[in-house]
C-alpha positions as CSV (number, residue, x, y, z in Angstrom):
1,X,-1.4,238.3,78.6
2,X,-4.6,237.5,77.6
3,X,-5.7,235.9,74.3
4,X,-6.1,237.6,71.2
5,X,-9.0,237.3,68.5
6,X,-7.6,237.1,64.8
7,X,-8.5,240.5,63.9
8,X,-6.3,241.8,66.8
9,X,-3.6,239.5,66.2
10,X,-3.7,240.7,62.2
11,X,-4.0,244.3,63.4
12,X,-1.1,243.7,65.4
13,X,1.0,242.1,63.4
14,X,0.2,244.5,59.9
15,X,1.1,247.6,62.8
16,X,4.5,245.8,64.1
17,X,5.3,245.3,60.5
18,X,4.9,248.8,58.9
19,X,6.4,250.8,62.0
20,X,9.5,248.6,61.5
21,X,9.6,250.0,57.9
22,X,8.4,253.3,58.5
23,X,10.2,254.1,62.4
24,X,6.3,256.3,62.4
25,X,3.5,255.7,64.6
26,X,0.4,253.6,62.7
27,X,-2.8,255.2,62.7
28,X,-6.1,253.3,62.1
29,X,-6.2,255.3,58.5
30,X,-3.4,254.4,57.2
31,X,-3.9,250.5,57.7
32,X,-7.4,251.2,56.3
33,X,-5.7,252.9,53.1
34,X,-2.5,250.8,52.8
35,X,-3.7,247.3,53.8
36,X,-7.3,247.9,52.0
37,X,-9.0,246.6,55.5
38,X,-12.6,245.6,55.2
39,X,-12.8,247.2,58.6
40,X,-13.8,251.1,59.3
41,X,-11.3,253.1,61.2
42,X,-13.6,253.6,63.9
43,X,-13.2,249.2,64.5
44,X,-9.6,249.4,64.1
45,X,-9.6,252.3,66.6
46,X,-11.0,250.5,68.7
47,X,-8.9,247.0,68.4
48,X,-6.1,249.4,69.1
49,X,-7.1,250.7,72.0
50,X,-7.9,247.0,73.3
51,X,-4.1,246.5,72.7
52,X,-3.1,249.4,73.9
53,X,-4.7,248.3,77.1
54,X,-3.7,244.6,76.7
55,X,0.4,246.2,76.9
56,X,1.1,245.3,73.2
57,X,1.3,248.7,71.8
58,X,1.2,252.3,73.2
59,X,0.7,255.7,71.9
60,X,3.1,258.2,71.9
61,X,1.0,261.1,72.0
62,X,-2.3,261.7,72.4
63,X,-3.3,262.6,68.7
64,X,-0.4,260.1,67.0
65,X,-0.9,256.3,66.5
66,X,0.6,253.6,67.6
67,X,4.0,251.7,68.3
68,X,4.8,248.5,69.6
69,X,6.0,248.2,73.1
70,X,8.3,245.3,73.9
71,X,5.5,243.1,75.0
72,X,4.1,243.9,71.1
73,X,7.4,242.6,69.6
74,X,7.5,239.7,71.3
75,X,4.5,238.5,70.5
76,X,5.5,239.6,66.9
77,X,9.0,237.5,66.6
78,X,7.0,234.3,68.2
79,X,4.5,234.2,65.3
80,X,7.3,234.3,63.0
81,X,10.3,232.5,64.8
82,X,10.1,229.3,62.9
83,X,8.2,230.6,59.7
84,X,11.0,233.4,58.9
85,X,13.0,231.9,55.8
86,X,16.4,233.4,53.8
87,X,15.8,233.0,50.6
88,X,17.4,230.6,48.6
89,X,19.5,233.0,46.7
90,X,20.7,234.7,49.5
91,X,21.5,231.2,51.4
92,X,23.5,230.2,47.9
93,X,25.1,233.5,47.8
94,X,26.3,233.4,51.7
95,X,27.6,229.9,51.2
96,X,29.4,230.5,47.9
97,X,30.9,233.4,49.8
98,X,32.2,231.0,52.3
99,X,33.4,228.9,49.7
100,X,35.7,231.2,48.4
101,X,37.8,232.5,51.5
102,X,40.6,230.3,53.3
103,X,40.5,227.5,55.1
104,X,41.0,229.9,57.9
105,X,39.1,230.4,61.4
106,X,40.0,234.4,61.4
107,X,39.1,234.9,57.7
108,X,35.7,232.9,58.4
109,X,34.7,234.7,61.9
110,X,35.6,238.2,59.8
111,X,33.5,236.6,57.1
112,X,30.5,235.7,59.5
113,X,30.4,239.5,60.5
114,X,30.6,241.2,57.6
115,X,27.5,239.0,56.0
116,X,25.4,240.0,59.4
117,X,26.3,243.5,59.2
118,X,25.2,243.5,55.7
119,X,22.0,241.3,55.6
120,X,20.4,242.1,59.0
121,X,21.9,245.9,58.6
122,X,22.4,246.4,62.1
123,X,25.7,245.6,64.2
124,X,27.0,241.8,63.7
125,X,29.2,240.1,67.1
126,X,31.3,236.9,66.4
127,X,32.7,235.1,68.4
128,X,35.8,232.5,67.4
129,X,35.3,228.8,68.4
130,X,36.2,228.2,71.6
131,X,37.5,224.9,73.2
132,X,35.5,223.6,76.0
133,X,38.9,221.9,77.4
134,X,41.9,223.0,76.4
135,X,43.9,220.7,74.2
136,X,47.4,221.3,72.6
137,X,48.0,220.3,68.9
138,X,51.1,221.8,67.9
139,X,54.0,224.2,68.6
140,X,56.5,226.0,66.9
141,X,59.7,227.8,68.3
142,X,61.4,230.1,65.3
143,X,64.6,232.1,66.5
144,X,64.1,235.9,65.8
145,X,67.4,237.3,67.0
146,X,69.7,237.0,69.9
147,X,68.2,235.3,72.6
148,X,64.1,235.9,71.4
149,X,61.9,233.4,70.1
150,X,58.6,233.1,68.7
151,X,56.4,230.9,70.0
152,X,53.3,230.0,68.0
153,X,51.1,227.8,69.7
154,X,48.0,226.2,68.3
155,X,45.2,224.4,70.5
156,X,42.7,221.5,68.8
157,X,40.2,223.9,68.9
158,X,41.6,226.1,66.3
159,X,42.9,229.1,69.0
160,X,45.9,229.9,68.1
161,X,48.3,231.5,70.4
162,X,51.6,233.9,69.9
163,X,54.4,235.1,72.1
164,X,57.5,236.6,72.1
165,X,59.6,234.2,74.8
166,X,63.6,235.8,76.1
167,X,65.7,232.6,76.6
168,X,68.6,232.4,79.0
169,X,70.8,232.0,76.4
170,X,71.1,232.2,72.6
171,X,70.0,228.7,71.1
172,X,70.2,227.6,67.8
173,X,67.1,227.3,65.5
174,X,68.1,223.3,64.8
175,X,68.0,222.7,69.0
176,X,64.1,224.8,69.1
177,X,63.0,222.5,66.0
178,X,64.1,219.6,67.8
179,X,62.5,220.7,71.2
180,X,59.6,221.4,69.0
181,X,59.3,217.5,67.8
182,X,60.2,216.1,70.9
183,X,56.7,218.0,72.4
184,X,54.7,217.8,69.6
185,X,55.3,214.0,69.8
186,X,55.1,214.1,73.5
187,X,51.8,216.2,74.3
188,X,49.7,215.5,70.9
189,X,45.6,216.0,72.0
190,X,46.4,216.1,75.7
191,X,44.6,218.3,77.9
192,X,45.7,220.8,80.3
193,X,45.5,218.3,83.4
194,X,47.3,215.6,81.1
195,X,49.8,217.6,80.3
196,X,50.3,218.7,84.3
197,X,50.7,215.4,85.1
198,X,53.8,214.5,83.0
199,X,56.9,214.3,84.8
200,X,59.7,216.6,84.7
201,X,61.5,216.9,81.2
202,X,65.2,215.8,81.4
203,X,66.1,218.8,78.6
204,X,66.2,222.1,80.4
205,X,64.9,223.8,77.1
206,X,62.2,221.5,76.9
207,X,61.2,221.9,80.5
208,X,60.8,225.6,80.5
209,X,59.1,225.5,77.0
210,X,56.3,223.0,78.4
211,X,55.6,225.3,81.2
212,X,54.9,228.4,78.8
213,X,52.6,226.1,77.2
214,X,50.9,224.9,80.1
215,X,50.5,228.7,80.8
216,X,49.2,229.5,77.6
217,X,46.5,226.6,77.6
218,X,45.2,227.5,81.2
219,X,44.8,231.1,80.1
220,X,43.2,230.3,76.9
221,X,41.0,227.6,79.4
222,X,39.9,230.5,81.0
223,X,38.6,232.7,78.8
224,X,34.7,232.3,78.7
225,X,34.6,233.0,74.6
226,X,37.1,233.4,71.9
227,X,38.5,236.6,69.8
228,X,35.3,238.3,69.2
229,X,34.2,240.2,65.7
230,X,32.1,243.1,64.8
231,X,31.3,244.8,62.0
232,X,28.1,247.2,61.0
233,X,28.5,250.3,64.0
234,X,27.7,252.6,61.0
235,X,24.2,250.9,59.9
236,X,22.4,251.5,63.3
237,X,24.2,255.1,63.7
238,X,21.3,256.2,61.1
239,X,18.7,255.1,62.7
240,X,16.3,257.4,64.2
241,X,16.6,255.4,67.8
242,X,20.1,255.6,67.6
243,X,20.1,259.2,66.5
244,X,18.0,260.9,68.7
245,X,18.3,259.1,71.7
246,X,21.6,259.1,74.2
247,X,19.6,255.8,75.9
248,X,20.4,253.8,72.8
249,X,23.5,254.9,72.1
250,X,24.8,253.3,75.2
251,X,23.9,249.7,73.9
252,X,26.9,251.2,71.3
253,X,29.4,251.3,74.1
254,X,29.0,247.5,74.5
255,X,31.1,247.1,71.7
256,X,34.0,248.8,72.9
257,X,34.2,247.3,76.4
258,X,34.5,243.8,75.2
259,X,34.6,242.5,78.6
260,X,31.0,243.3,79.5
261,X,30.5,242.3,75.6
262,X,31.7,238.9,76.8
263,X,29.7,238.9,80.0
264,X,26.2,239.1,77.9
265,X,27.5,236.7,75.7
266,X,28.1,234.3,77.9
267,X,25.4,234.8,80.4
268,X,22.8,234.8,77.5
269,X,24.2,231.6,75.8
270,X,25.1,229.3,79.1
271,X,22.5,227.0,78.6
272,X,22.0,227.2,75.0
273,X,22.0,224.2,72.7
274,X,24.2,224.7,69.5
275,X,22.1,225.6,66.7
276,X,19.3,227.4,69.1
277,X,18.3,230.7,68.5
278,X,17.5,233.6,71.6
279,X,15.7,237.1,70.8
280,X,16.9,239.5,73.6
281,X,14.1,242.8,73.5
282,X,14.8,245.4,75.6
283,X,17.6,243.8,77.6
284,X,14.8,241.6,79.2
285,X,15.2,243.5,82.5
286,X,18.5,242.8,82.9
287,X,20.7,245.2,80.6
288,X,20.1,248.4,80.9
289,X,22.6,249.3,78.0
290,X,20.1,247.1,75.9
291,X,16.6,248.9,77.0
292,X,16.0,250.4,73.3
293,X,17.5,247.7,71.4
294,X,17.0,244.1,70.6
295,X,19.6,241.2,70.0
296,X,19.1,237.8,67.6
297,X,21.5,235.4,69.3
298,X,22.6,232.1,68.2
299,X,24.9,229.5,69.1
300,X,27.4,227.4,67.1
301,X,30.0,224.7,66.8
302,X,30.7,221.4,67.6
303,X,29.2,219.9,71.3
304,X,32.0,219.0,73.7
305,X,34.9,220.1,71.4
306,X,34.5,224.2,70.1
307,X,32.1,226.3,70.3
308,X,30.8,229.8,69.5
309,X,28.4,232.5,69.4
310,X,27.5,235.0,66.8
311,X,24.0,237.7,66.5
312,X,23.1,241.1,65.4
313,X,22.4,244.5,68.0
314,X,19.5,246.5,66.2
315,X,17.0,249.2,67.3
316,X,13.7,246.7,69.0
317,X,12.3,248.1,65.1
318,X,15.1,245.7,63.6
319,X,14.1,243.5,60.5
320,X,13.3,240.2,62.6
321,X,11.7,238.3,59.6
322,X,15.2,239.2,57.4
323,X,17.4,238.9,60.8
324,X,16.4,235.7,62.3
325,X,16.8,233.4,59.6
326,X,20.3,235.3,58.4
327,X,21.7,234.4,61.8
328,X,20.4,231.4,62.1
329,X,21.8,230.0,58.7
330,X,25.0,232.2,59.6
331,X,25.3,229.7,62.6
332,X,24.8,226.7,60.4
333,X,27.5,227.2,57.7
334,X,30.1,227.8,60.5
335,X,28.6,224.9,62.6
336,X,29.7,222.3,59.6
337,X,33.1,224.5,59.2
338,X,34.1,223.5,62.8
339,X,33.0,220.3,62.4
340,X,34.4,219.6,59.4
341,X,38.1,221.1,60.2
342,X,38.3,220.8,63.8
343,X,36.1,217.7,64.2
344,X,37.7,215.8,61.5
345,X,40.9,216.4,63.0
């Protein structure tokens, strides 16, 4: 793209601005009579069609203004990327909010979505921290009746895992206590490979036990995110992008098959430092579900021990300056959460 002169690039950025408020096409009148511009109409005209032709903004019809076009909005959220700030009221409020739940990774990542949904109001994803090698903490074996038990297992990154297991035999709930301790003492912080390694348990109990566990830690290894969070489908469903057009109502669909969900999640933060911040417009080229639609995307967590994701699906008109610095502080709280409960473990 070629370089812009100030006046275009405050043209620009007053027309991104007020069609993101309005949803309506800007015409060089109304930024004359709004903005009091010491420019005539017939200069702004003119500006505009130089982006028009430059591929930042496009005009709908022939007698309307203009819009931004993808190229236009991404030239928008770079001027403002690092200069977009929550207020300090709002980052007190979220945090005191945070304060006040649980000590609890589920209450937290339900948290996380509902303060998205409600500050960015568009539709918030979460994901729960995810282990980047499975490690087992603890287990728990609690006789339901007859020959069922529960068994609750919880890995160091916080995932916790629950499943219904038909013994053999009945067994006492003082024998699956003591084939409880016996593990927990045996496996504490081992890995998946660690724990494969170990030789073959002289209790029989024990020895079928360990290899439901092993099972449950490989599975969990192989998920590429943890249980993931939404909240917010009704704020977009009022928008006029979302309203009038079947196109963007697709992106909508995302959020009930979670496993392509999880496939744009995890393609999109692979390579992604914890604490960065990604801006998908219009599916880059590569979603077509996201062609009308933008996603803020951050990543959070503790390096080399649990991480996560979490962001907000909007119409490309979304509130970047309001959205961008939400998530990004969103990603910060739960950062020192993880790192000060699973970290400090």
């Amino acid at each position: 793209m070629a370089d812009l002169t100030e006046r275009q690039k405050t043209l620009l950025l007053l027309i991104i601005r007020d069609y993101i408020e309005s949803a309506l096409p800007v015409s060089s009148k109304r930024l004359v009579g709004h903005y009091r511009l010491d420019y005539s109409t017939a200069t702004i005209r003119n500006e505009m069609g130089v982006l028009t032709e430059l591929g930042y903004l496009r005009q709908p019809h022939t007698s309307a203004g203009r819009v931004p076009t993808e190229e236009g909005y991404r030239f928008f959220v770079g001027q403002m990327m690092n200069s977009a700030v929550l207020p300090e009221s709002v980052q007190h409020m979220i945090a005191h909010q945070f304060h006040q739940a649980r000590p609890d990774i589920d209450q937290w990542m339900t948290l996380a979505a509902s303060i998205l949904a409600h500050q960015s109001q568009g539709i918030s994803v979460v994901t729960a921290p995810h282990a980047q090698q499975s490690r087992y903490k603890h287990v728990e074996l609690i006789s339901t009746q007859g020959r069922q038990v529960l068994m609750v297992l919880v890995m160091a990154g916080g995932e916790v895992s629950q499943q219904i297991l038909t013994l053999a035999e009945p067994v006492s709930q003082e024998r699956l206590s003591q084939t409880a301790a016996r593990l927990n003492s045996l496996l504490a912080s081992l890995t998946v490979d660690e724990i494969s390694a170990l030789g073959t348990r002289p209790d029989p109990l024990d020895q079928d036990i360990l290899l439901l566990i092993l099972q449950d830690l490989r599975r969990t290894a192989s998920n590429v995110s943890g249980e993931i969070y939404t909240d917010g489908l009704t704020n977009v469903l009022s928008e006029p992008e979302f309203a009038e057009s079947d196109e963007a109502r697709r992106a909508l669909k995302l959020f009930e098959e979670r496993s392509t969900l999880q496939e744009l999640l995890a393609r999109t933060t692979t390579n992604s430092n914890v604490g960065g911040l990604q801006v998908l417009i219009g599916g880059e080229g590569e979603w077509e579900e996201l062609r009308q639609c933008s996603m803020v995307i951050a990543r959070y967590g503790v390096p080399g021990l649990a991480t996560g994701m979490l962001g907000v699906l909007g119409p490309m008109r979304m509130s970047y300056a309001r959205t961008i610095p939400t998530v990004r502080y969103v990603a910060g709280l739960l950062s020192d959460l993880v790192n000060d409960t699973i970290g400090g473990e």
